[in-house]
Structure formats: structure tokens, C-alpha cells
N, C-alpha and C positions, 0 to 999 in steps of 0.2 A: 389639230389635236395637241394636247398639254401634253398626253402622258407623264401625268400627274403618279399614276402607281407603278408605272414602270420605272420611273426615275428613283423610285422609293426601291425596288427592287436591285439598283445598283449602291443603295450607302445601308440598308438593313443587312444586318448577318442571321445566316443559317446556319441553325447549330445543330438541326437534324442529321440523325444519320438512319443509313438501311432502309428499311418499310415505311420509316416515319414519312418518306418524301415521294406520297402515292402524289401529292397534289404540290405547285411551286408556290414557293413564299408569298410572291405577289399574287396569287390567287386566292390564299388562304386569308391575306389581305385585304384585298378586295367583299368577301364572301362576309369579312368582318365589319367595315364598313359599311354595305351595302345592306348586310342582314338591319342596321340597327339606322338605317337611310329609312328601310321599307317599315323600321316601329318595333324593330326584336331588338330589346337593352343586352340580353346578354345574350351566352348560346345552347340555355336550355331547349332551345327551338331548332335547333342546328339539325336532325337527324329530319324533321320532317322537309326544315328548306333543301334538306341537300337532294329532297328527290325534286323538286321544284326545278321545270325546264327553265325559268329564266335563270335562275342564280345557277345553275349550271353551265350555260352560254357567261354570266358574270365571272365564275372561276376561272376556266377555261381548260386546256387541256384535259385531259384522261376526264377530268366530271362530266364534257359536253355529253359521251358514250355511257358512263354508267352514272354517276354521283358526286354531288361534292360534298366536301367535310364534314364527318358525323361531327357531333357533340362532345364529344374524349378528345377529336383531333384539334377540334379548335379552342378547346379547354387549355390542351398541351401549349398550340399553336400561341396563346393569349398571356399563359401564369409560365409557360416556362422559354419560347423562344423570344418574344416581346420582352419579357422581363429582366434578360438581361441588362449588366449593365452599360453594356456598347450601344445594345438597342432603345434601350430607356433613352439615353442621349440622344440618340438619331432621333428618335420619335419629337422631342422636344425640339429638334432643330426644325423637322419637315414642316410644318404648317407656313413658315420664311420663305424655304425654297419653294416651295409650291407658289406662292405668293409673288415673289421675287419672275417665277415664269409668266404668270400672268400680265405684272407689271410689263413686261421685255416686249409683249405684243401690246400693250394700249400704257403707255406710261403717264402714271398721273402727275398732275401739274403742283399739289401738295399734300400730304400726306398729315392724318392725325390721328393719334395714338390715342384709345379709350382704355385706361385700365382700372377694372374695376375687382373686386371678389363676388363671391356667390353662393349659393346656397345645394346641396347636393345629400338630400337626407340618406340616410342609413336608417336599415331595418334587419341589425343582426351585429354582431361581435366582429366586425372589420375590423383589422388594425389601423389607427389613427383613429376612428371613430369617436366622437367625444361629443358631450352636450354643448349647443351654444345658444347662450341665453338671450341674443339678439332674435335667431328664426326662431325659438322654442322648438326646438327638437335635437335631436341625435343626427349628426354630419359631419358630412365631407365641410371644407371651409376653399374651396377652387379662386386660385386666381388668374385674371385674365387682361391681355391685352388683345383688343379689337381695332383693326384700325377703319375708315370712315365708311366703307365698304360695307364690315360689316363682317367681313374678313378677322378671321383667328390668326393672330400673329404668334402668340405664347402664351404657356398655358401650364399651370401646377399643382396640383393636387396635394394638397396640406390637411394637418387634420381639423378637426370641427374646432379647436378651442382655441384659434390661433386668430391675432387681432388682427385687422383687415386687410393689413399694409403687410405682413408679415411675408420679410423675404421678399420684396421689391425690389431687390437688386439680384437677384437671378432671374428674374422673369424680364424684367423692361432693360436693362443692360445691353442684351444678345441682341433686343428686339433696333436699340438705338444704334448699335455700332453696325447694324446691315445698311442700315439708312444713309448712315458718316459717308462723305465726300458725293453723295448724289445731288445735283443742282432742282431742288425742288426744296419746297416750304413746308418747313417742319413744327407741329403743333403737338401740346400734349393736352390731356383732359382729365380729371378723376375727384371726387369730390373729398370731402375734407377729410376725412381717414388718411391719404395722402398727403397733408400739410407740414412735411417734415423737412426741415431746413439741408438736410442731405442729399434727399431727391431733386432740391430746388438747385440747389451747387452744381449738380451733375448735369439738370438740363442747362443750366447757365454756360458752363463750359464746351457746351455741343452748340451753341449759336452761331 
């Protein structure tokens, strides 16, 4: 076993206090992920999965006996403990270290980097929210690095009206300096939106 959200349970911060903490972080975690595994985007669905025996066996403690997370909790649980800004980092690190665990049991012999952007529409007054006249609609503007797996390396949520490349160096930076001094074959990919003589500098300098 990874213990992939347990691991996430020792570098996220709780910043609940009192009543707030009927259910543990990594559960409430879990319950989020898994809610939106099983096809629920958000957690307007939250109050009927919490009577649901598997996602309560998924949370774990005190839910397996009575419940897991209403809808308010993991409302709170999503816009106000996730959102800080310790957690916001973390979150942005973990998809590496998860990553990095899998590697340590089957280590691949070269590695390549996909980064691309994407499209993530909006249907309402988000902040960032903007038209982009490439998809024709109202979105998010997400960038991504994938590596050959298939596997989420890093990952940013930008607004809709931002050019494709935007901010390529907080997203594939973090992703290249995990990589630095491992003895395996390092590749990059992304198509021409990424043709910026900066980016090219910087893989040249990692060879």
C-alpha cells in the first residue's frame, strides 16, 4: 500500500477547531476525492453520500457508525480549510510526492514531461472566470503537466483569458527540479504555444 492520503495527512494543515473535527482531515479528503472518483463535481451531493455504507467505510472513523461529511462540512472542509494558503501549496506539491512514491517501488528508466493547457468551462460569476475566444465560452484556462504515465505532475488553475503558456514557470520548474540529479532520461513535449526561447534556455541548462 502507497498510502497515498495518509501521507497527505502528515504535510496538510488543520485549522479546525471544536465540533468542527466530528470527521479527520484525511477523511474528509478522501470523502472529496472519492465523492468526485465515483462522478459528484462538487458537494452539493454530499448529505446523501454521507449516508452511503461505502463512502463511509472510504472516510473512516466516527462515519463508519453513524455518517460522513454533510454538505456545509465539506463546503467549510474545501473554501475554507483547503484554501488556505499553506494548504494551497501543499496541494500543488502533492500530486510529485505521490508520484515520486510510486516511482521508489517501480522506477522508470526515462521520464517525459507533457505540458499542455485546457479548457474548464464556467457557468456562473467565479472569480478568474473570463471568455476565451479559442474554446468559445466562459472558463477556467488550467495548466498542466503530465508525465508519460499519464500521471498529473502539476497543475494551475488560471483564469479563462490567459495565453496558453501563461506562467510556465511556476508549474514545470518545481516539476523539473524533483527530477534534477536522478540518473534516468529526461524529455519534454508541448506544442507550439510553448515555443518561447526562455523555456528552451532553461531545459538546455538541465541536460
Amino acid at each position: 500500500m502507497l498510502g497515498l492520503h495518509d501521507f497527505a495527512r502528515g504535510v496538510l494543515r488543520d485549522t479546525r477547531t471544536g465540533r468542527n473535527r466530528l470527521h479527520t482531515l484525511v477523511g474528509l479528503l478522501r470523502q472529496s476525492v472519492f465523492g468526485r472518483l465515483a462522478g459528484y463535481e462538487d458537494v452539493n451531493d454530499a448529505d446523501r453520500l454521507a449516508r452511503d455504507p461505502v463512502m463511509r467505510q472510504v472516510v473512516g472513523g466516527r462515519a463508519i457508525d453513524t455518517h460522513a461529511a454533510s454538505e456545509s462540512q465539506m463546503g467549510r472542509f474545501e473554501t475554507e480549510v483547503l484554501a488556505t494558503t499553506d494548504n494551497r501549496a501543499v496541494l500543488a506539491d502533492l500530486p510529485g510526492h505521490w508520484i515520486d512514491r510510486v516511482h521508489a517501488t517501480v522506477p522508470p528508466k526515462w521520464i517525459t514531461l507533457d505540458m499542455d493547457s485546457s479548457v474548464s468551462p464556467t457557468h456562473g460569476a467565479q472569480e478568474g472566470t473570463a471568455w476565451n475566444g479559442h474554446f468559445g465560452c466562459m472558463c477556467y484556462h488550467p495548466l498542466f503537466v503530465f508525465n508519460q504515465f499519464g500521471h498529473l505532475e502539476r497543475c494551475a488553475l488560471r483564469p479563462g483569458n490567459v495565453h496558453s503558456a501563461e506562467g510556465w514557470e511556476e508549474v514545470l520548474k518545481p516539476v523539473i527540479a524533483r527530477y534534477a540529479g536522478r540518473h534516468l532520461m529526461r524529455f519534454f513535449r508541448a506544442d507550439a504555444a510553448f515555443a518561447i526561447p526562455e523555456l528552451y534556455e532553461m531545459l538546455e541548462a538541465e541536460r
